[in-house]
LUMPALUM-86525 format. One record per residue (C-alpha): residue number from 1; y, x, z. Coordinates in nm, 4 decimals. Layout:
N
   num          y          x          z
   NUM          Y          X          Z
...
end
This chain:
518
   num          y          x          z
     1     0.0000     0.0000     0.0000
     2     0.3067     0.1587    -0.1365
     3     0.6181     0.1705     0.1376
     4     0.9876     0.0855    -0.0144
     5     1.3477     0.0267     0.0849
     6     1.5209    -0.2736     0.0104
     7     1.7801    -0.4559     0.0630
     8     1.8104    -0.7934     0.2050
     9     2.0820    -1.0735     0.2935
    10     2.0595    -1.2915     0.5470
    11     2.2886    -1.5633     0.7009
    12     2.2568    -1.6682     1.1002
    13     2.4836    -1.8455     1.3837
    14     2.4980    -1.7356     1.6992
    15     2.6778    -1.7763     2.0222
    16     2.9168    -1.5049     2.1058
    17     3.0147    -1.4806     2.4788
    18     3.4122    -1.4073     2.4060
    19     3.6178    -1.2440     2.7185
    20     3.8210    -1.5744     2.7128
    21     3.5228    -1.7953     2.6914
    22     3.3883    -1.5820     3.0447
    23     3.7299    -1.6406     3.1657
    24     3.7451    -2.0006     3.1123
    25     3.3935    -2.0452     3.2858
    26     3.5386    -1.8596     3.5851
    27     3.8159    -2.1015     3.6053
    28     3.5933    -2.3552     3.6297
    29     3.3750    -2.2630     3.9027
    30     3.7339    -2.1115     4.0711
    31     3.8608    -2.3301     4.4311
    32     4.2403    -2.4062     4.4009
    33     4.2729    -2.1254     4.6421
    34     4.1091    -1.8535     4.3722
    35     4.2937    -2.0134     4.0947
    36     4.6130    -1.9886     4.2613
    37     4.6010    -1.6322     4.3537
    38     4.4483    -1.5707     3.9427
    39     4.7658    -1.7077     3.7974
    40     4.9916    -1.5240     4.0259
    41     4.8644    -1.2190     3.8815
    42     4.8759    -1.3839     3.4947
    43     5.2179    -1.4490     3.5542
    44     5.2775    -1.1105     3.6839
    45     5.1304    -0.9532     3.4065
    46     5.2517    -1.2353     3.1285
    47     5.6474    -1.2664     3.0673
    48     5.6123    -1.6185     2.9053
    49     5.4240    -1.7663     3.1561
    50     5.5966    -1.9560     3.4301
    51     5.5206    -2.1473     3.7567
    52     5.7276    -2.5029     3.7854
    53     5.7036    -2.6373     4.0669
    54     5.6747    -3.0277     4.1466
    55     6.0620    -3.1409     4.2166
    56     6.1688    -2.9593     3.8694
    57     5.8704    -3.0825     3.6938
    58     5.9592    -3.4281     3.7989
    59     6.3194    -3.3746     3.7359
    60     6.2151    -3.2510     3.3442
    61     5.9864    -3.4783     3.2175
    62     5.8923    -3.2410     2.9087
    63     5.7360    -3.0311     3.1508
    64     5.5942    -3.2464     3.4068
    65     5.2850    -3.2153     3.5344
    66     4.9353    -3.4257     3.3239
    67     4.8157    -3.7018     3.5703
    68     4.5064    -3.6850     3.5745
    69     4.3419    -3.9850     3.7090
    70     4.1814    -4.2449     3.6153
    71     4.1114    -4.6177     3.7740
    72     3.7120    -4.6835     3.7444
    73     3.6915    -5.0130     3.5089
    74     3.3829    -5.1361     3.7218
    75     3.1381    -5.0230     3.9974
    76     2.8626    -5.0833     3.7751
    77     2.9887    -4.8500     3.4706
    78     3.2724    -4.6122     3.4537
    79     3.5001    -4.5448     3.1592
    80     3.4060    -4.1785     3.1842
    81     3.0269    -4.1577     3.0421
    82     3.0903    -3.9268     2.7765
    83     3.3890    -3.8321     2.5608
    84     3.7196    -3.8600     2.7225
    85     3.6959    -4.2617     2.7106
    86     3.7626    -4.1588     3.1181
    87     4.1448    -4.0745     3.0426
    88     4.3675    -4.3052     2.9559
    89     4.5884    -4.1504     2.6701
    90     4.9418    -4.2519     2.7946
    91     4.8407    -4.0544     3.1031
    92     4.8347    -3.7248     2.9367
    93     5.1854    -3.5504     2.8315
    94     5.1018    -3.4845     2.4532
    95     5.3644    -3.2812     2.3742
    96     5.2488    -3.0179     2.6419
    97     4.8871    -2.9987     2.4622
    98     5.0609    -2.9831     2.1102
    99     5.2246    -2.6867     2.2329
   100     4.8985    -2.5327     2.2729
   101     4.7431    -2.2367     2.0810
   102     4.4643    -2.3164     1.8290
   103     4.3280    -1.9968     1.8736
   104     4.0808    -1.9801     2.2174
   105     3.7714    -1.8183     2.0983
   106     3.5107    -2.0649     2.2303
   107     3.5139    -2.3966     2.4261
   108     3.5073    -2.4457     2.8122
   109     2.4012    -3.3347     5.7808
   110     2.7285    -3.6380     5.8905
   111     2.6592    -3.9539     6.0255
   112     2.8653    -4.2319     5.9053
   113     2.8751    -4.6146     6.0522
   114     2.6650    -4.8721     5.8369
   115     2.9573    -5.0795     5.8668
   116     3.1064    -5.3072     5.5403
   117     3.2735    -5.0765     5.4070
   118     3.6555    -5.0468     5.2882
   119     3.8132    -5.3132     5.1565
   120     4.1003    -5.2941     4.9093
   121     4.3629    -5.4672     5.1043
   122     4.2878    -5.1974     5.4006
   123     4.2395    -4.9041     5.1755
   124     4.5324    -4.6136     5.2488
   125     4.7084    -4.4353     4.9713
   126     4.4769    -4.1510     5.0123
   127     4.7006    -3.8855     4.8034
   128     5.0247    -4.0171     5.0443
   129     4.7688    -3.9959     5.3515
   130     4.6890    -3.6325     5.2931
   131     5.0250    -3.5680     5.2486
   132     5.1383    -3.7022     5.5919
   133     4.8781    -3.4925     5.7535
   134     4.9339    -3.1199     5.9217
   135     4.8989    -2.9163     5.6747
   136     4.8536    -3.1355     5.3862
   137     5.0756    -3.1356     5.0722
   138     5.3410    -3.3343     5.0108
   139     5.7708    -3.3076     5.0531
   140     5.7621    -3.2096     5.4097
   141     5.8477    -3.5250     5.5618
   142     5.5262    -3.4502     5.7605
   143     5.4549    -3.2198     6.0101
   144     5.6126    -2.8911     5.9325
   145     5.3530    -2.6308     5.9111
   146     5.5921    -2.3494     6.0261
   147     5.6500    -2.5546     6.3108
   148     5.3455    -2.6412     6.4128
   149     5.1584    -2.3313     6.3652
   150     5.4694    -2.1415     6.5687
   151     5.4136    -2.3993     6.8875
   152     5.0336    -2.3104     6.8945
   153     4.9471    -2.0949     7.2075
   154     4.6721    -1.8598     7.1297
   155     4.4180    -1.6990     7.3602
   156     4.5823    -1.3800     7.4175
   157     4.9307    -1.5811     7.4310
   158     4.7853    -1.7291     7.7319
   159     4.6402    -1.4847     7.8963
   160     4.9212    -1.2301     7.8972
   161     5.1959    -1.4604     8.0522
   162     4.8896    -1.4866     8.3609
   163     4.8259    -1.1132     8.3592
   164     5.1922    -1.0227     8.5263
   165     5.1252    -1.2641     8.7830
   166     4.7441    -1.0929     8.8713
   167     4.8099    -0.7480     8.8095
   168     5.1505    -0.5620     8.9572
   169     4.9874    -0.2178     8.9132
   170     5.1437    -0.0769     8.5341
   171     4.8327     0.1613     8.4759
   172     4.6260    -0.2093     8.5710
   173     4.8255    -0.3686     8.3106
   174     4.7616    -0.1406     8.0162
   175     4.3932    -0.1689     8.1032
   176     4.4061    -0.5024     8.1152
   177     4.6185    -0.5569     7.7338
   178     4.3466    -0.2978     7.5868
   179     4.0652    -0.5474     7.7573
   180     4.2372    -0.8307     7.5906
   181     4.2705    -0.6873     7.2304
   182     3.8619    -0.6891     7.2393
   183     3.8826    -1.0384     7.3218
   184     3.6816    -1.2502     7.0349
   185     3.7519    -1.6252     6.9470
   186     3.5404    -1.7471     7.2179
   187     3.6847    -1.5289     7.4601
   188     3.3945    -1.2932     7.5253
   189     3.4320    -0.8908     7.5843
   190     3.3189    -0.7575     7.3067
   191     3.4167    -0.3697     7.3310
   192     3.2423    -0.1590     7.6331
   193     3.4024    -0.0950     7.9593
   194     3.2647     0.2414     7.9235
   195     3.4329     0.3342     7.5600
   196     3.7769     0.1360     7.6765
   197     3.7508     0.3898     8.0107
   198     3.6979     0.7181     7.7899
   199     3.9395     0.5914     7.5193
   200     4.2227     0.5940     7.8198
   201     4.1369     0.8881     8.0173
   202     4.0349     0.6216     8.3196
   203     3.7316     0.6107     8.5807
   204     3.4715     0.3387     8.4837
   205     3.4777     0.2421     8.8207
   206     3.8810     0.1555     8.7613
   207     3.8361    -0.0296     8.4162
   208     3.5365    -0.2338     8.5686
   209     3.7449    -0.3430     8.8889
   210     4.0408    -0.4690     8.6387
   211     3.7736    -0.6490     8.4436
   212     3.6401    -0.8334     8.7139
   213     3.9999    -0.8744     8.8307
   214     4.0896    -1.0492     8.4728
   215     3.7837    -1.2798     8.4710
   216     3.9316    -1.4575     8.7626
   217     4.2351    -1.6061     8.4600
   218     4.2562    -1.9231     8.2852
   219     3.9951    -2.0794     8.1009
   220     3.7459    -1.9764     8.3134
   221     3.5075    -1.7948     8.1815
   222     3.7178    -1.5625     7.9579
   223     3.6205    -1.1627     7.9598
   224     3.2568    -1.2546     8.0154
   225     3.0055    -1.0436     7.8292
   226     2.7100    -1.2579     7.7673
   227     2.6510    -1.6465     7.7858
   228     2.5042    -1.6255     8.1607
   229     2.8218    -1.4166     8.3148
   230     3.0338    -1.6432     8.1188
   231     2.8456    -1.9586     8.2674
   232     2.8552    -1.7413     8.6251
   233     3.2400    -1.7374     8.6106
   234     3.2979    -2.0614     8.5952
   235     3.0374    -2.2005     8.8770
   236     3.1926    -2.0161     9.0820
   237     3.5724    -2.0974     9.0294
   238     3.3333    -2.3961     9.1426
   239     3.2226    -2.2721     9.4165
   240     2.9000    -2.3439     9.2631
   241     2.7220    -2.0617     9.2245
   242     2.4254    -2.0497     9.4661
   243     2.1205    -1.8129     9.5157
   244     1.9254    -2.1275     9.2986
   245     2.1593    -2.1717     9.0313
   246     2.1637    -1.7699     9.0303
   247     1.7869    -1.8110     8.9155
   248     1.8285    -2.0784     8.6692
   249     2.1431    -1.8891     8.4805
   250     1.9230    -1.5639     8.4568
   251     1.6630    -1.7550     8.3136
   252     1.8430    -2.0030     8.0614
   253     1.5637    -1.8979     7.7585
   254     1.3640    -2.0978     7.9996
   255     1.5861    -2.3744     7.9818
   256     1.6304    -2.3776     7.6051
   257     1.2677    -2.4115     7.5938
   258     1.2775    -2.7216     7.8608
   259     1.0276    -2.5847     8.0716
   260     1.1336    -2.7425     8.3549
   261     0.7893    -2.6866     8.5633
   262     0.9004    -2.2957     8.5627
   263     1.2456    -2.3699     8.6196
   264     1.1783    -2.5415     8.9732
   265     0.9566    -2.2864     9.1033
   266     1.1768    -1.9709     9.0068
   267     1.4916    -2.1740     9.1385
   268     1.2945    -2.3020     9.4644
   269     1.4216    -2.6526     9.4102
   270     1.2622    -3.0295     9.3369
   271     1.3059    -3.2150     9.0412
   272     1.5762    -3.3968     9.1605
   273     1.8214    -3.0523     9.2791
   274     1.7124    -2.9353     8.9422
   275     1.8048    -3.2278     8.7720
   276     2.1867    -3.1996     8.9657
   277     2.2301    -2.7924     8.8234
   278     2.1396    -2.9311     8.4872
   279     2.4010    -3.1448     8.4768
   280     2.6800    -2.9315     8.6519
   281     2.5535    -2.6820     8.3847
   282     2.6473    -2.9526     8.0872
   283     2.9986    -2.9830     8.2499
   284     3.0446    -2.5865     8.1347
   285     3.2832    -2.4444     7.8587
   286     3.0036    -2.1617     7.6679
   287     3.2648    -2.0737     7.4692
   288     3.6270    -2.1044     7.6679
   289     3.8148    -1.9507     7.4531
   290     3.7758    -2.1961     7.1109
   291     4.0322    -2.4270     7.2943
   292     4.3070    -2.2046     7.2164
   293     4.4533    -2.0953     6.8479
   294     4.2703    -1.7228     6.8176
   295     4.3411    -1.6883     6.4369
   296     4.4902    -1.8924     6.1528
   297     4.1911    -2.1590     6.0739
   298     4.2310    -2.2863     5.6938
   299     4.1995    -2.6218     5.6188
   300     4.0027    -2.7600     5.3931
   301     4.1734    -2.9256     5.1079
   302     4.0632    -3.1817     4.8771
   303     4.0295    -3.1455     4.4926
   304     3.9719    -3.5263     4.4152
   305     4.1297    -3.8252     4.5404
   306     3.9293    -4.1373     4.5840
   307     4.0267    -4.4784     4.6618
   308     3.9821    -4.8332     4.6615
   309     4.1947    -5.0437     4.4102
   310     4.2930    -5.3930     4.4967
   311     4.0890    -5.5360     4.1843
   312     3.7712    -5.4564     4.3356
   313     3.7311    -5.1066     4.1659
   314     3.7726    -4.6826     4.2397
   315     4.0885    -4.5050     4.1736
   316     4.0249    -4.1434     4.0977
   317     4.2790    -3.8989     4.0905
   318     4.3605    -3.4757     4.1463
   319     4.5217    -3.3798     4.4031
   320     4.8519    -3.3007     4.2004
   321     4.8869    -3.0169     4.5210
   322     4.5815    -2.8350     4.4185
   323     4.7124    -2.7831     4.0459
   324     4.9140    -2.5140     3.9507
   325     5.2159    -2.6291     3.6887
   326     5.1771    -2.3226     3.4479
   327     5.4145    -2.3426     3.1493
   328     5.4562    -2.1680     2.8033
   329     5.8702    -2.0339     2.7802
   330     5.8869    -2.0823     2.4454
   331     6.2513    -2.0340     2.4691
   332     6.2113    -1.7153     2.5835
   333     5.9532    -1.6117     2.3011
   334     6.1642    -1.7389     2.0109
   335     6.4783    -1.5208     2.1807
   336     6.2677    -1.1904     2.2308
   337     6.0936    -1.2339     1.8911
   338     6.4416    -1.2335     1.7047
   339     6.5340    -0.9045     1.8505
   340     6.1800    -0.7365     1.8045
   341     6.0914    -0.8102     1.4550
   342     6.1505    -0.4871     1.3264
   343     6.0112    -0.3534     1.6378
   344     5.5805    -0.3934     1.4992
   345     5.4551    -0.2759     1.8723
   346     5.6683    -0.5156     2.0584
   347     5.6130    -0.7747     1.8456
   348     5.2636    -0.7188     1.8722
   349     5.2555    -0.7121     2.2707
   350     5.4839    -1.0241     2.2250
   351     5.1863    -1.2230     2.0408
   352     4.9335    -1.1279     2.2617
   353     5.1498    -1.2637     2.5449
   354     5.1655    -1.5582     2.3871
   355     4.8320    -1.6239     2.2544
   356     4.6902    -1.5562     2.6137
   357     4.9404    -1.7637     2.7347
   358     4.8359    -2.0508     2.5334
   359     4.5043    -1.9821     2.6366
   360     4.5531    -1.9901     3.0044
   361     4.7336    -2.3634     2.9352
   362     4.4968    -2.4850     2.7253
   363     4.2217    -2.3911     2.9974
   364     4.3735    -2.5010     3.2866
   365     4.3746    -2.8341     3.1434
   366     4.0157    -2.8311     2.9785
   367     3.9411    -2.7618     3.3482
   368     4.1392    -3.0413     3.5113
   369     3.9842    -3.2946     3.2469
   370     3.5905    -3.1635     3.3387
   371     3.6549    -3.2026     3.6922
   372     3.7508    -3.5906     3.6563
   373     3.4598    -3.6400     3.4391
   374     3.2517    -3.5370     3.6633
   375     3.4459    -3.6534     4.0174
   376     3.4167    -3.9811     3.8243
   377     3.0430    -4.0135     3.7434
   378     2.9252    -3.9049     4.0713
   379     3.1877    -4.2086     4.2142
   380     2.9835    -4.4456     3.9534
   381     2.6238    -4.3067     4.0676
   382     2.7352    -4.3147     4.4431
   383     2.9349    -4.6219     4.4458
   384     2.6884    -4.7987     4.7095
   385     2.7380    -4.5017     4.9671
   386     3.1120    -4.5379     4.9074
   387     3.0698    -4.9200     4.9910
   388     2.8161    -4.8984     5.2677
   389     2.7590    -4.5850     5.3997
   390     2.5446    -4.2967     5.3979
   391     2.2072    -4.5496     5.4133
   392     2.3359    -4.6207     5.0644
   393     2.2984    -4.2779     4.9064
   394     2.1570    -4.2664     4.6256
   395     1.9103    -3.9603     4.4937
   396     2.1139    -3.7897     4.2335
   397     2.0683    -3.4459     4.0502
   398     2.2989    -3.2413     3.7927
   399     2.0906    -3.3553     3.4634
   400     2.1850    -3.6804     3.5010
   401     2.5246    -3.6083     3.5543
   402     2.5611    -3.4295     3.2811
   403     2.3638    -3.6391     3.0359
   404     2.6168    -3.9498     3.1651
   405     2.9341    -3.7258     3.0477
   406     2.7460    -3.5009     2.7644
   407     2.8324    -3.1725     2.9490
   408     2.5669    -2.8716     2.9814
   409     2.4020    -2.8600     3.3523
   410     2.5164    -2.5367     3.4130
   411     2.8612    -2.6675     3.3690
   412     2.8662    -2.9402     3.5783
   413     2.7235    -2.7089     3.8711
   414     3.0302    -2.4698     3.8388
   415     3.2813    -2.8266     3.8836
   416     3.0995    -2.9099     4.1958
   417     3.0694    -2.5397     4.3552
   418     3.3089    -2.4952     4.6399
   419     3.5025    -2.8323     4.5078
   420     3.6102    -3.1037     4.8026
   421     3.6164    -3.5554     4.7427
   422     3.8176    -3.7477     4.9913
   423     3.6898    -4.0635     5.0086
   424     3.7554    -4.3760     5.2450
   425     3.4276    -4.2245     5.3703
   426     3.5434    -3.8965     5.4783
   427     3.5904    -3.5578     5.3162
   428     3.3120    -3.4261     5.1263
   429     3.1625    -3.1193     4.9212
   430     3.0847    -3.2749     4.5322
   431     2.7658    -3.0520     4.6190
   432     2.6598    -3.3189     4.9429
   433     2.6018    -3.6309     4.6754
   434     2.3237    -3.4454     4.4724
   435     2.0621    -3.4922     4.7001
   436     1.6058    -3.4865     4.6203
   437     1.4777    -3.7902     4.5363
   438     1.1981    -3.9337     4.7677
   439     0.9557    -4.2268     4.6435
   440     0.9486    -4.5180     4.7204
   441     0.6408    -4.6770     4.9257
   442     0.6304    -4.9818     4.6976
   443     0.7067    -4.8543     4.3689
   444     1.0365    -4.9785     4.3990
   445     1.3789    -4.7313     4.3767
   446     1.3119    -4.3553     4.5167
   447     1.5631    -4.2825     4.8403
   448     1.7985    -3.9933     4.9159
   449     1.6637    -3.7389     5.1253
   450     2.0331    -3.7401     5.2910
   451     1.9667    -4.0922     5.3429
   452     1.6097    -4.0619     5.4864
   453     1.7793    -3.7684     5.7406
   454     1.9869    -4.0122     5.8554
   455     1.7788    -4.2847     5.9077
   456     1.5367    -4.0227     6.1082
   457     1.8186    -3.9816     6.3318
   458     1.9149    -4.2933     6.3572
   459     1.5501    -4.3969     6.5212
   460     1.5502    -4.0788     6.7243
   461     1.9065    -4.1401     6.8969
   462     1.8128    -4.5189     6.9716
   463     1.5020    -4.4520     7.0951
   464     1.3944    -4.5288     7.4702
   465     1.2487    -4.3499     7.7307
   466     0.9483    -4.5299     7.7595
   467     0.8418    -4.5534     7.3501
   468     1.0037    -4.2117     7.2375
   469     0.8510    -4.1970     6.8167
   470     0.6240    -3.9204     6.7548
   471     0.6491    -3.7977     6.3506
   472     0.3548    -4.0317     6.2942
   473     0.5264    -4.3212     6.4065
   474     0.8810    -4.2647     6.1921
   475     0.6452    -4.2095     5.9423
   476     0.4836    -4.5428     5.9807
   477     0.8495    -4.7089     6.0195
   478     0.9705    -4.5751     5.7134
   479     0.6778    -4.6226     5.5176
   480     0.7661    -5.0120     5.6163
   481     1.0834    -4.9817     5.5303
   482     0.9663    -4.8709     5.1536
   483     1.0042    -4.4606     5.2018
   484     0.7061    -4.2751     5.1010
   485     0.7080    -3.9577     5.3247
   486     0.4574    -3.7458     5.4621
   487     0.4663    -3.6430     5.8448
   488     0.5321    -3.2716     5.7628
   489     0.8494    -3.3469     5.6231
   490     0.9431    -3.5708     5.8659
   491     0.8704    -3.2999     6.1195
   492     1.0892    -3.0861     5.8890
   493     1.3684    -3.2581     5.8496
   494     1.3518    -3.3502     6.2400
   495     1.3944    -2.9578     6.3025
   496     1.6541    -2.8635     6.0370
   497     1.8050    -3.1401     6.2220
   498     1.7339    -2.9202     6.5578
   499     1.5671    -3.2314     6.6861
   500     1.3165    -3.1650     6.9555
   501     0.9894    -3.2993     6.9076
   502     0.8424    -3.6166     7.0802
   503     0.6820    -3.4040     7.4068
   504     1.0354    -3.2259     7.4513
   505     1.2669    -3.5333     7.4142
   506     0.9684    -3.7751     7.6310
   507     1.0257    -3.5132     7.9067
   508     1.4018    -3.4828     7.8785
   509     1.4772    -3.8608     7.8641
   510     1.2200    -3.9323     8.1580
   511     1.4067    -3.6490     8.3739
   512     1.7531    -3.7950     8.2792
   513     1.6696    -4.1695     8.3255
   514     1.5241    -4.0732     8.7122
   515     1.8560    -3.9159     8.7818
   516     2.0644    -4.1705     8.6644
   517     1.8856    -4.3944     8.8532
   518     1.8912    -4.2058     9.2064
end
């Protein structure tokens, strides 16, 4: 067989991963928080892109910001299934998206009450009830943020205006500020008394009588360096701390396992004196120092805005606070470009600008638009839990999300990563309404697992002393009930849950219900 070159044609398609097709899919999967801090830095680097913020973009209506939001036509079939049928055209400023570049390479555990659920009439103005609320958005007409974070006492605020008062010694007091700097959020020690005595050229014997000294402040509790001192502080600013509850506070791994039977004979005490240190035990702060501001805590802010419309249906809207206002100067572009035409470099840098500006636009809103799409399918699939609560949940996974608005899986996972729904229910994750499906018992419609955890729950919490369920009898409940589960997930769920089993919670209750009744 003779061997020969040749030549041959041959025509394929293929996908190309573009750089700004990877940066539109990380805009998509970005929190407001990551976007935010992205387009600081595009602006930065971009002369024609500009930030407006909401009282000029209301005041120009050219550059006003899209509303996006939609009201659902009816809780049995949203306007959104595919397309942008969703969007209602007058809704979306036009002459921003004409603006637009042609060019972009590629295309883009809660328990809840079983009560009736919202109606209309009662339903707030979520988007003007998040902006009344610390922190929130809004004109300011709320709290102030300044103000209120500035009139939070923290931890260390606290204890240094006590310190003066306990300690008159100077060398005492600079011990005591470099004990307080290794103060964590719960107010535990978390440096050594040993490195703190070395570090200032001080006996250990010195640091260690300060310490003890500085455990005697307010909360109680504070400067302790494991859960049992801390617990030991406090009884005895309670004058409670006996040779007996000694022995129970050395042995709390005991306690966490509920063996009581060990408990009485280490601590020397009946049932009943037992039953007394338990509950001056529950009375206890374990972590005294979470009452106080330690750091700045950031709130969680919602992407979507649900609510109920007085016709019966969902309005679904973006939090307008969320989304940057990122405009193309145009006027600026058409005033450098007159002075660098002869200039082939700058006009070439000048382009680029604007063709990644256009870009950045163009995505911002193909990202907005997704996000509705999919904030309002998932209100369509889960109108029943928005209705009646979390009993009401249905089983719901990203395929048939993204069949519903013809949008890849993948895709529809990045919207719902890290992105936040308030609802008349509460604030949730888009991530908490995809939950596994469980079968039915009689062939009818399969169950949330959410909604099975909860009902689990449920059952255990209203249980009595005297009938407390083992897993084989929630089993048998639900089974009547139509859910087809198997007692190994029931004893699963029970201990993601951190649910004791039946022999732990029989003993508990039994030993509660004989001290509440002495």
């Amino acid at each position: 067989m003779a061997l020969a070159a040749s030549l041959f044609l041959r025509q394929n398609q293929s996908l190309v991963m573009t750089p700004q097709l990877m940066q539109s899919i990380q805009l998509l999967q970005m929190t407001h928080v990551e976007l935010n801090q992205f387009i600081e830095q595009e602006v930065e680097r971009n002369p024609l892109l500009e930030v407006v913020s909401g009282d000029e973009g209301a005041r120009d209506p050219e550059r006003a910001a899209e509303d996006y939001s939609t009201p659902s036509e009816d809780r049995a079939h949203a306007e959104t299934a595919g397309g942008d049928e969703g969007f209602q055209p007058d809704l979306y400023d036009s002459a921003s998206a004409g603006s637009v570049s042609e060019t972009l390479d590629g295309g883009l555990d809660n328990m809840f009450p079983d009560d009736a659920g919202p109606r209309a009439a009662d339903a707030p103005e979520l988007a003007d009830q998040w902006k009344s609320m610390p922190g929130g958005g809004g004109d300011g007409e709320g709290y102030d943020l300044d103000d209120f974070v500035a009139s939070r006492k923290t931890l260390r605020d606290v204890l240094h205006e006590q310190i003066p008062f306990l300690l008159s010694d100077p060398i005492d007091r600079l011990i005591a500020q470099h004990l307080v700097d290794q103060l964590d959020e719960a107010g535990y020690l978390q440096g050594s008394t040993t490195e703190t005595a070395v570090r200032l050229g001080k006996p250990l014997a010195e640091v260690d009588r300060v310490l003890y000294r500085l455990q005697e402040l307010d909360p109680p509790g504070v400067f302790a360096r494991s859960l049992s001192e801390c617990l030991a502080i406090q009884l005895r600013a309670r004058d409670r701390y006996d040779p007996a509850m000694a022995a129970l506070i050395d042995n709390l791994e005991l306690l966490a396992r509920r063996d009581f039977a060990t408990l009485k004979k280490l601590c020397g005490v009946n049932e009943e004196d037992l039953l007394d240190m338990l509950a001056e035990i529950r009375k206890l702060d374990p972590k005294p120092g979470t009452r106080y501001e330690t750091s700045a805590s950031e709130a969680v802010v919602p992407d979507i805005l649900v609510r109920a419309a007085p016709d019966g249906t969902w309005h679904i809207e973006l939090n307008v606070d969320t989304l940057p206002r990122v405009l193309v100067n145009r006027d600026y572009y058409a005033s450098v470009s007159s002075r660098t035409r002869r200039d082939s470099e700058d006009q070439s840098f000048l382009n680029e600008c604007l063709q990644t500006a256009n870009w950045l636009t163009r995505s911002l809103d193909q990202r907005a638009r997704t996000i509705m799409k999919v904030a309002a399918e998932i209100v369509r699939q889960q109108d029943a839990f928005l209705m009646h609560g979390v009993d009401h949940l249905r089983p719901l996974n990203l395929k048939t999300v993204a069949e519903a608005i013809k949008m890849h899986e993948s895709t529809v996972s990045r919207v719902t990563s890290n992105k936040f729904m308030l609802t008349p229910r509460g604030l949730f994750e888009l991530k908490y309404f995809f939950t596994v499906s469980i079968s039915s018992a009689e062939g009818g419609d399969s169950h949330s697992a959410e909604s099975v955890r909860h009902r689990i729950r449920t059952m255990i919490a209203q249980e009595q002393p005297e009938a407390v369920l083992s897993d084989d009898d929630i089993v048998d409940i639900l089974r009547k009930g139509g859910v087809d589960l198997a007692r190994r997930t029931v004893a699963k769920y029970r201990e993601a849950m951190n649910i004791p089993s039946s022999v732990q919670r029989r003993r508990e209750k039994r030993a509660l219900a004989k001290a509440a009744a002495s």
